[in-house]
C-alpha positions in Angstrom: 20.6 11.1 40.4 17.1 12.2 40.7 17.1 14.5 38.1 18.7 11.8 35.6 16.0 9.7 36.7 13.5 12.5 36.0 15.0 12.5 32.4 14.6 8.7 31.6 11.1 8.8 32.5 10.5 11.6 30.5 12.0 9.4 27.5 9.9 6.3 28.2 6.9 8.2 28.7 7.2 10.1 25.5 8.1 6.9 23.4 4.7 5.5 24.4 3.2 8.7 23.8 4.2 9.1 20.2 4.0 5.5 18.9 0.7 6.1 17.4 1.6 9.4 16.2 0.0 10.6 12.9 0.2 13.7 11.0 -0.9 15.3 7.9 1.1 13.9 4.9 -1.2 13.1 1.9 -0.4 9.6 0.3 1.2 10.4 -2.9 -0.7 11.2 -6.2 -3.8 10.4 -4.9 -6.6 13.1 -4.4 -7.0 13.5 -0.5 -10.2 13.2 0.9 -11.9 15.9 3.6 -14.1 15.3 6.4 -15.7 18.5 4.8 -15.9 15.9 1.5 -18.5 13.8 4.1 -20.3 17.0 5.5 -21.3 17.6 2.5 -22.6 13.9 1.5 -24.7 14.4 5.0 -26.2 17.5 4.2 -27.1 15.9 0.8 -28.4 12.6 2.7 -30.7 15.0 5.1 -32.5 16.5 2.2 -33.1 13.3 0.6 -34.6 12.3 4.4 -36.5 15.2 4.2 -37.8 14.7 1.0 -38.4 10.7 1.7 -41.0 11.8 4.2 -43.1 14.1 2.1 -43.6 11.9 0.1 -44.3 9.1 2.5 -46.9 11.8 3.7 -48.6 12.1 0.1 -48.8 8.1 -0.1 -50.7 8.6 2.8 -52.7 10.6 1.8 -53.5 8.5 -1.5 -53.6 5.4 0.9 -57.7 4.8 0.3 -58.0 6.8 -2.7 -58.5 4.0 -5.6 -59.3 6.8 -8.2 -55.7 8.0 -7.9 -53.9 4.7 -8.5 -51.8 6.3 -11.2 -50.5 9.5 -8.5 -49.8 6.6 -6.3 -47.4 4.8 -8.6 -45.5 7.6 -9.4 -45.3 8.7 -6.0 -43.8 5.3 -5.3 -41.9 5.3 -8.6 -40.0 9.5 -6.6 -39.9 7.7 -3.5 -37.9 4.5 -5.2 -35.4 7.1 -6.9 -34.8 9.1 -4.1 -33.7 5.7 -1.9 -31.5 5.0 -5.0 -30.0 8.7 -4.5 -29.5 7.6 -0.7 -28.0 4.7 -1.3 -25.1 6.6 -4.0 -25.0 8.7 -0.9 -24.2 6.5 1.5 -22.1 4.7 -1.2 -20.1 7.5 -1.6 -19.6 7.9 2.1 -18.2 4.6 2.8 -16.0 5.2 0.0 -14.9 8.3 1.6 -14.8 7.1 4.7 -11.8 4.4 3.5 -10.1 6.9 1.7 -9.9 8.8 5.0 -8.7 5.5 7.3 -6.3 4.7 4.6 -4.9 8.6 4.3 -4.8 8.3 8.2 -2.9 5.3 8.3 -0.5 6.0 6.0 0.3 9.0 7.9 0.6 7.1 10.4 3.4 4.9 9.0 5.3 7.9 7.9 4.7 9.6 11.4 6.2 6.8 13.2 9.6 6.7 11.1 9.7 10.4 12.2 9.0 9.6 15.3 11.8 7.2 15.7 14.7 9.6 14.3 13.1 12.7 16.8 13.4 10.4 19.5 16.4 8.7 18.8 18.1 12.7 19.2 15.9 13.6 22.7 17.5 10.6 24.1 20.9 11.9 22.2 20.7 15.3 24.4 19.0 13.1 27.1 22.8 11.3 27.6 24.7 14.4 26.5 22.7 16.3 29.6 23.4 13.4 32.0 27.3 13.2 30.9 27.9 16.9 31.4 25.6 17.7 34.4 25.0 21.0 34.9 28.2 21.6 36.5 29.9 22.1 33.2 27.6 25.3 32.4 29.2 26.7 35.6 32.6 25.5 34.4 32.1 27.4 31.5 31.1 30.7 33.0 34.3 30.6 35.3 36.6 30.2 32.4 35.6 33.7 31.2 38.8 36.0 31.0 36.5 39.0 30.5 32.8 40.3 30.8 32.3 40.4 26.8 34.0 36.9 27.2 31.1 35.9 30.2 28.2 37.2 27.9 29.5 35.0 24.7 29.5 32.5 27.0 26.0 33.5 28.2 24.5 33.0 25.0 26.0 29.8 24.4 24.8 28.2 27.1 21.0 30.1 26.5 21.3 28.4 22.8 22.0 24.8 24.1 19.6 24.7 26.6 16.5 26.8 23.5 17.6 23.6 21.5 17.2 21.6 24.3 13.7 22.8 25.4 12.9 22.6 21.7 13.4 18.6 21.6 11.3 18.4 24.4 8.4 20.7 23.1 8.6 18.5 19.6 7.9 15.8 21.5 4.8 17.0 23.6 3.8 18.7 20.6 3.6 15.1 18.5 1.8 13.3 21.6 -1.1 15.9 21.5 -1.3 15.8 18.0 -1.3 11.7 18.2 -3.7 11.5 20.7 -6.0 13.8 18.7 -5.6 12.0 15.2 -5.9 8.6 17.2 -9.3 9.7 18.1 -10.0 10.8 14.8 -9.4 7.5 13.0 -11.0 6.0 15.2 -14.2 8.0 14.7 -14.0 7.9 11.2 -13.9 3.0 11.8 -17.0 3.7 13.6 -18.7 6.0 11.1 -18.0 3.6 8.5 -19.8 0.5 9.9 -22.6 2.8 10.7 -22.8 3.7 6.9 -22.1 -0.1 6.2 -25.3 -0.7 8.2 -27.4 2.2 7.2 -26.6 1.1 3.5 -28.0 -2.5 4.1 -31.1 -0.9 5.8 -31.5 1.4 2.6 -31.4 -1.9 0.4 -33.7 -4.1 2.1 -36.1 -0.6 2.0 -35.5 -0.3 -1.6 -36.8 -3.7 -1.9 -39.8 -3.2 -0.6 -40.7 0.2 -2.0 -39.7 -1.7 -5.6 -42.0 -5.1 -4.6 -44.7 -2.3 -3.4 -44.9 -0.3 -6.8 -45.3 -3.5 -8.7 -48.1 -4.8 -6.6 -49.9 -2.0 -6.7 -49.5 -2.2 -10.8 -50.6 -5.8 -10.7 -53.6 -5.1 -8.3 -54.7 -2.4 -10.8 -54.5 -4.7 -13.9 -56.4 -7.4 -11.8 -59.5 -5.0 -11.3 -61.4 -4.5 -14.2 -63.1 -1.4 -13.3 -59.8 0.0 -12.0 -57.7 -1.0 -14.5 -60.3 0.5 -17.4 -60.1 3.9 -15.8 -56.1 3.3 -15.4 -55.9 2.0 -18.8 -57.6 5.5 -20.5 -56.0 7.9 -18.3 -52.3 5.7 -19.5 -53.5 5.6 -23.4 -54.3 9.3 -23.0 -50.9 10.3 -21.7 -49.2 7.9 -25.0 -51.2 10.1 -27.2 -49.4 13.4 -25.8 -46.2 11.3 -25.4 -46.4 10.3 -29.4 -47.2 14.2 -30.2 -44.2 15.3 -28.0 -41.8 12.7 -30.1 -43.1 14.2 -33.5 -43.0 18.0 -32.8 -39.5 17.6 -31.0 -38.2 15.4 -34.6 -39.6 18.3 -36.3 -37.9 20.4 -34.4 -35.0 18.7 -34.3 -35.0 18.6 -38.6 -35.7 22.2 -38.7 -32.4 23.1 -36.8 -30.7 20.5 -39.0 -31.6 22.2 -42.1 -30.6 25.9 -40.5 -27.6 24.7 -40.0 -27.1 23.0 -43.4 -27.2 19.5 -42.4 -28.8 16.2 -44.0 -30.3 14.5 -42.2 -31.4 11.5 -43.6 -31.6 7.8 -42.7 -31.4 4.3 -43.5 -33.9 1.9 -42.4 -32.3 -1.1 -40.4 -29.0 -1.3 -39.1 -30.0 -1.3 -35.2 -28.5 -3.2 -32.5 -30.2 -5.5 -29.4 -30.9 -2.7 -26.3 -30.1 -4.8 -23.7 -28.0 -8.3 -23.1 -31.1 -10.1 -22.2 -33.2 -11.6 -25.1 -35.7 -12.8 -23.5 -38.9 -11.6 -24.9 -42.3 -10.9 -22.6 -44.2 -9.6 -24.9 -44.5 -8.1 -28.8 -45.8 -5.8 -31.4 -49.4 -5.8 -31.4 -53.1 -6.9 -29.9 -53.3 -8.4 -26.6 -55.2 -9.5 -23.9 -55.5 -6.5 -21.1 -53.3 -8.0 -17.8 -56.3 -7.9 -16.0 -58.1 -9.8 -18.8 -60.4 -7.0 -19.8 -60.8 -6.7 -23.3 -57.3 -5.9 -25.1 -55.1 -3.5 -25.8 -52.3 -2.4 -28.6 -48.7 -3.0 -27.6 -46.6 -0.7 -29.6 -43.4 -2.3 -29.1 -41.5 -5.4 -27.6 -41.1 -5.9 -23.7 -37.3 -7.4 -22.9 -37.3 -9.6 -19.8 -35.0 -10.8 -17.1 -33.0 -7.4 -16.8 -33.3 -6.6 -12.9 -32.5 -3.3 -11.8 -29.0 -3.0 -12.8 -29.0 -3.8 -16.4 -27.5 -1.4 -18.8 -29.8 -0.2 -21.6 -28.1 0.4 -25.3 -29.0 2.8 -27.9 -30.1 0.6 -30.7 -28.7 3.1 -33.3 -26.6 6.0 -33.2 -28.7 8.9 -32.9 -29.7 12.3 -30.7 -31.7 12.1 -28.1 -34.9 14.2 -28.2 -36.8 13.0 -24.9 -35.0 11.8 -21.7 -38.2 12.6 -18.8 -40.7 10.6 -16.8 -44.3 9.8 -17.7 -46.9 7.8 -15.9 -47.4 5.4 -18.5 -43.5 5.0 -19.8 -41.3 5.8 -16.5 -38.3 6.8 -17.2 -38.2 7.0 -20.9 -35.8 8.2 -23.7 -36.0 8.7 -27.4 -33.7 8.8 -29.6 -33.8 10.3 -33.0 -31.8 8.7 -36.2 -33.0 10.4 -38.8 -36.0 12.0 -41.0 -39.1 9.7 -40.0 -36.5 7.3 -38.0 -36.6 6.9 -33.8 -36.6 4.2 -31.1 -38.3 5.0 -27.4 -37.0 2.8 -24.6 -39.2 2.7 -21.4 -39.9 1.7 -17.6 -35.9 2.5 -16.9 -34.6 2.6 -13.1 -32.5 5.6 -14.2 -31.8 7.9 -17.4 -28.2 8.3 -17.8 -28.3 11.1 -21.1 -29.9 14.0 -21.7 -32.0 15.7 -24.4 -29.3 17.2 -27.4 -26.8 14.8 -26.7 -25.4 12.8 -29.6 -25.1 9.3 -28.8 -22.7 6.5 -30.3 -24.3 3.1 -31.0 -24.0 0.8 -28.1 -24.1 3.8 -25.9 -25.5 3.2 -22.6 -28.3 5.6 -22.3 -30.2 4.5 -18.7 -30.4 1.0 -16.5 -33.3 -1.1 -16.7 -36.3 -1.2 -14.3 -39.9 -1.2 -13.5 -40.9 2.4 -13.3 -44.3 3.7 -14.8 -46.8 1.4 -15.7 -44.6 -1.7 -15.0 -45.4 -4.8 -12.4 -41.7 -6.1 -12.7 -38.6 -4.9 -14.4 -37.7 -5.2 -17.7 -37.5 -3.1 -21.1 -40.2 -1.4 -23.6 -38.7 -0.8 -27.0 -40.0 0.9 -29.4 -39.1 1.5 -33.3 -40.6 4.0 -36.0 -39.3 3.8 -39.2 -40.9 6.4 -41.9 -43.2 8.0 -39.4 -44.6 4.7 -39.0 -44.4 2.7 -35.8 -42.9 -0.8 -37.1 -42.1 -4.2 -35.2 -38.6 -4.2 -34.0 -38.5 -7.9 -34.8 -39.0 -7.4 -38.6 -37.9 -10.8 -40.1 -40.3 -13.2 -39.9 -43.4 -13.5 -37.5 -43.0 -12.2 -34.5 -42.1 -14.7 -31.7 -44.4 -15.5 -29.1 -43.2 -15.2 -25.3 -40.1 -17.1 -24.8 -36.0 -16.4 -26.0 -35.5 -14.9 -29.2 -33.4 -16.8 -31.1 -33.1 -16.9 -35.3 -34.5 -13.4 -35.6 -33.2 -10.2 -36.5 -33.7 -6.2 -35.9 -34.4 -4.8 -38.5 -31.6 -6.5 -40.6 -29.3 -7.0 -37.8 -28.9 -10.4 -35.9 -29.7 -10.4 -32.1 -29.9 -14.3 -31.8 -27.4 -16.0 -29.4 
């Protein structure tokens, strides 16, 4: 009776055991995710750390320098794209980090139905063991008529109990191994509201380092002296900028004609940048932002875009400038043809590269406030013939407020 008794405990505490069991079955056609995958995402999000605090330490350094307002704004322009990067980081992670819970759960599920049918034959053998009793081995062994007869009888008996010792080790085997994954999925909740947490931190921080950047803009443009200074070292840097844009069409022409090409173009036939049309500012002379004298805006400023705004390519065309400036931010130009570009400035992000051959309506970066910006929106800028032109060409130019009833060059933008 005590050994029976023995048995049955054994059976209850195994049920328990393995109730929570889960094991490594991959949910089907769906590309299983590694806690090497999130290893990897960390080591990234350290470097980024790392490189967050050099350049908090060059801000710093600039903190009381008012000559180096520019090296200060793009300081703050790296230190705003590297929280971006942190943020896809920890975006990524959280992603991850579901993709593992679910994986583990759904092994789980599977594990458990296993579970059930592997229990269901211990507690088979379990009954089998207590109907028997170990009598019947000895039963066995007496019936032998011979000693070749007593060994084949041996081996039988070795057999049932292997298979029997076998059931039991399955089962000890799957509560270790449930206890283990247990721990892991609950490691892997835990690490995932700690990303949900860090990725709100990381927002709020990008917020500031955004509202930051543009003060800093403003407080430039609202000092005359500063701004002055500002304003030739930015004009000075557009001049080298415009230079770039016409030796890299040239370039671009010559390897067109190598290779056999035309490449001519047709004036007109562009398409509205961005969804906003909500114009800031246009083509032309206007009063400095800091109301010192004026200045020459050479193309139209797009408003009410935020941060996350998709920005079009007006025409198709190859890009020959995707890069960073102090003035432009995060610029790109695109080239359409002999004479024929448009230039698209103060982006959060780029999202082409220089060579690549984009369609019309292509999204080519996201909107921002980077460069010489004190709030997001777009710069747009169109050349037609060499010759810088106004990208609201029908009519006169609108003054601040929604475009409506216009056209670029020949195409209608109005809503």
């Amino acid at each position: 009776m005590k050994k029976n008794k023995r048995y049955v405990r054994i059976c209850a505490a195994l049920l328990c055991a393995v109730l929570c069991l889960s094991v490594n079955v991959a949910p089907a056609m769906a590309a299983k995710v590694t806690q090497a995958d999130i290893d990897a995402l960390k080591g990234n999000a350290a470097s980024l750390d790392k490189k967050q605090k050099e350049i908090q330490s060059k801000l710093n350094s600039l903190k009381n320098d008012k000559a180096a307002a520019v090296q200060k704004k793009t300081l703050l322009d790296d230190q705003i794209a590297n929280t971006n990067a942190k943020i896809s980081n920890t975006e990524a992670q959280i992603s991850d980090y579901n993709a593992l819970i679910s994986q583990a759960e759904t092994e789980l599920a599977d594990a458990q139905q296993r579970e059930e049918a592997q229990y269901e034959l211990f507690c088979k053998r379990v009954r089998e063991m207590e109907e028997r009793g170990t009598i019947s081995y000895w039963s066995v062994l007496f019936k032998a008529n011979s000693f070749s007869d007593l060994l084949g009888s041996l081996d039988f008996i070795n057999e049932v109990m292997d298979y029997d010792r076998r059931v039991i080790q399955d089962l000890q085997t799957l509560q270790a191994e449930i206890a283990e994954k247990k721990a892991g999925l609950e490691a892997n909740k835990a690490a995932l509201e700690a990303a949900k947490a860090e990725l709100e931190t990381q927002k709020k921080q990008l917020s500031a380092q955004r509202d930051e950047a543009n003060k800093l803009v403003k407080e430039i443009d609202d000092n005359a002296a500063e701004y002055q200074a500002t304003l030739k070292e930015l004009e000075a840097e557009e001049r080298r900028i415009e230079q770039q844009v016409k030796r890299m069409q040239k370039k671009l022409e010559e390897q067109m004609a190598a290779e056999g090409k035309k490449y001519n173009t047709n004036p007109g036939g562009y398409i509205w940048p961005v969804d906003s049309r909500y114009i800031t500012s246009t083509v032309g002379g206007r009063n400095s932002p800091g109301g010192v004298g004026s200045t020459n805006h050479k193309g139209t400023d797009i408003g009410r875009v935020g941060y996350t705004s998709p920005v079009y390519a007006a025409k198709a065309g190859t890009v020959i400038i995707a890069q960073r400036s102090s003035s432009y931010g995060n610029y790109v130009v695109i080239s359409h043809g002999v004479g024929n570009t448009t230039l698209y400035a103060h982006m959060s992000s780029i999202k082409v590269s220089v060579g690549t051959y984009v369609k019309q309506g292509q999204t080519i970066g996201i909107t921002g406030s980077t460069g010489h910006s004190t709030g997001p929106h777009l710069h747009f800028e169109v050349v037609e013939n060499n010759v810088r032109i106004n990208p609201l060409s029908h009519g006169a130019a609108p003054k601040k407020g929604y475009l409506t009833g216009y056209t670029l060059s020949g195409t209608s933008v109005g809503k």
